[in-house]
C-alpha positions in Angstrom: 188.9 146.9 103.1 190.2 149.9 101.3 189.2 147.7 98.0 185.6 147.2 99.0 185.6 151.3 99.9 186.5 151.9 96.7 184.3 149.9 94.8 181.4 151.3 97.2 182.5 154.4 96.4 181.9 154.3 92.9 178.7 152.3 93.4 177.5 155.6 95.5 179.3 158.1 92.8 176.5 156.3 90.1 173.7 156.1 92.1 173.4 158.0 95.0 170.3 156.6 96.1 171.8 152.9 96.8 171.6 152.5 100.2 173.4 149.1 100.1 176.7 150.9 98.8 176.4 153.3 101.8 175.5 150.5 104.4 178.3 148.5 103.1 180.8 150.9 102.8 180.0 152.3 106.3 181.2 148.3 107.3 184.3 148.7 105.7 185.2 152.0 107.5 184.2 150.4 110.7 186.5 147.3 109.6 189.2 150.2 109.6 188.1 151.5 112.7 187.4 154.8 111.1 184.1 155.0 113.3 182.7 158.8 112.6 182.9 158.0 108.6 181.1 154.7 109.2 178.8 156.8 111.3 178.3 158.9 108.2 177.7 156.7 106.1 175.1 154.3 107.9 173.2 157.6 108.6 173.1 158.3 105.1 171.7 154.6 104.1 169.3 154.9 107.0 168.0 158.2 105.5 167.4 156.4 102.2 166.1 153.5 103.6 164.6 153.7 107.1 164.0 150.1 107.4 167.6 148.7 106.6 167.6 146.4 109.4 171.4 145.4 109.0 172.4 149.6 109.1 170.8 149.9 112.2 172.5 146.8 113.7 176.3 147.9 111.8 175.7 151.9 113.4 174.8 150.4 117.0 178.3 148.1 117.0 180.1 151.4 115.7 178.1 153.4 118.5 179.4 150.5 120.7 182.8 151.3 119.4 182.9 154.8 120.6 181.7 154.2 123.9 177.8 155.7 123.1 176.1 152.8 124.7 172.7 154.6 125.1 172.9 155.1 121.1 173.9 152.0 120.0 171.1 150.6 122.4 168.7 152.6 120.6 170.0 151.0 117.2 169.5 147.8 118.1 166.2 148.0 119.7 165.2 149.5 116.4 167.2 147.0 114.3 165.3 144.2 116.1 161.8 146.3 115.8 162.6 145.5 111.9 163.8 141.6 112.4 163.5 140.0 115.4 166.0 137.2 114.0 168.8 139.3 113.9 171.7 137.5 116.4 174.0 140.4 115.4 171.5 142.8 116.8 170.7 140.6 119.9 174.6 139.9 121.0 175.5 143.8 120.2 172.8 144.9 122.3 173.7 142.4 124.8 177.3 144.0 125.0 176.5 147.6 125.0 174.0 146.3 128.3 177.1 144.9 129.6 179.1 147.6 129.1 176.7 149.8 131.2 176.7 147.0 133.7 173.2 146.1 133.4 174.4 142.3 133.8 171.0 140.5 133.3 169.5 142.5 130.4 172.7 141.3 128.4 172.5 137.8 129.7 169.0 138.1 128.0 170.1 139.3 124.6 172.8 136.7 124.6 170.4 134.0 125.5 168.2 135.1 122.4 171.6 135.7 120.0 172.6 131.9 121.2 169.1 130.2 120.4 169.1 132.1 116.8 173.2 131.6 116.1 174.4 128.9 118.5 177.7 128.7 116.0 178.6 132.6 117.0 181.8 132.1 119.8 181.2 135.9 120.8 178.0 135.5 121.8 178.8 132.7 124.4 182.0 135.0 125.2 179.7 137.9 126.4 177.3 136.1 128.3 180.3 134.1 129.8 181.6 138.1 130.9 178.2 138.9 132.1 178.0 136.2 134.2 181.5 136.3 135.6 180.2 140.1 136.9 177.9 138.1 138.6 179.6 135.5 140.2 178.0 133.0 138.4 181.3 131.3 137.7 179.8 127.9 136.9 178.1 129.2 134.2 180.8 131.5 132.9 183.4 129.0 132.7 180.8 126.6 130.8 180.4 129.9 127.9 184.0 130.7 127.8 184.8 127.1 127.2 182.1 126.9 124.7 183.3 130.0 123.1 186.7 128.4 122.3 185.6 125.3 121.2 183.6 127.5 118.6 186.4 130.0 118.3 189.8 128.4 119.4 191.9 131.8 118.3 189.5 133.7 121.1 192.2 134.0 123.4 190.5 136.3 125.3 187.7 133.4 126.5 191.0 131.6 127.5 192.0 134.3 129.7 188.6 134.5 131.3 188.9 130.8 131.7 192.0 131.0 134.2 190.7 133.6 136.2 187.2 131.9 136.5 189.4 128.6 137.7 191.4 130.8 140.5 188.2 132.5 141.6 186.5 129.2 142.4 
């Protein structure tokens, strides 16, 4: 990723305007977990363009990131204001729901990530979390499975999947 910062970088250093190089660069520091300069830079892509769907959706996961659930909320609601086709903005808003425990709200944004993106493993891995919070276990053994057969190198939906079996 330090390549594609680079190359954004100079992008940016030409035309300072190009909200693209500062969305995409912004991905690449979250790649490298460097959250307050992908911050940064989505901000800065959002002030050029305030209907850059995909910034919206790439600051909410790095909101997500750093634990500012009520923000990245915010960003996704907004991102899916712009395109209501956005899966990526549907399944991160269905985490950072699950992250502040509201259980059926993320089940919903899954629900709607799935019927847009039924290929995305993560998606059926959430909901699978959600409802394992609920008990449903039926249910979130059936995602969690899904999400490997999507995903086999999700090890975490294997995890889940043992301790949905010695729960039933």
């Amino acid at each position: 990723y330090s390549e594609a910062i680079e190359a954004f970088s100079i992008a940016i250093d030409k035309n300072p305007q190009y909200a693209y190089a500062y969305n995409n660069r912004g991905v690449a520091y979250h790649k490298l977990h460097d959250y307050s300069k992908a911050i940064s830079d989505l901000n800065q892509a959002i002030t050029l363009d305030s209907n850059y769907a995909a910034a919206y959706v790439a600051r909410g996961y790095c909101y997500g990131q750093i634990k500012e659930y009520i923000n990245s909320i915010s960003d996704f609601n907004k991102a899916i204001s712009l395109n209501s086709r956005s899966a990526l903005a549907y399944s991160g808003r269905g985490f950072a729901y699950y992250n502040i425990e509201d259980y059926e709200r993320a089940i919903s944004d899954f629900n709607k990530a799935i019927s847009l993106d039924s290929s995305d493993a993560k998606s059926f891995y959430g909901r699978g979390l959600a409802y394992s919070n609920l008990q449903h276990y039926q249910e979130a053994l059936r995602d969690f499975q899904k999400a490997l057969a999507i995903n086999p190198q999700l090890e975490a939906a294997r995890e889940n999947i043992d301790i949905i079996r010695k729960a039933m």
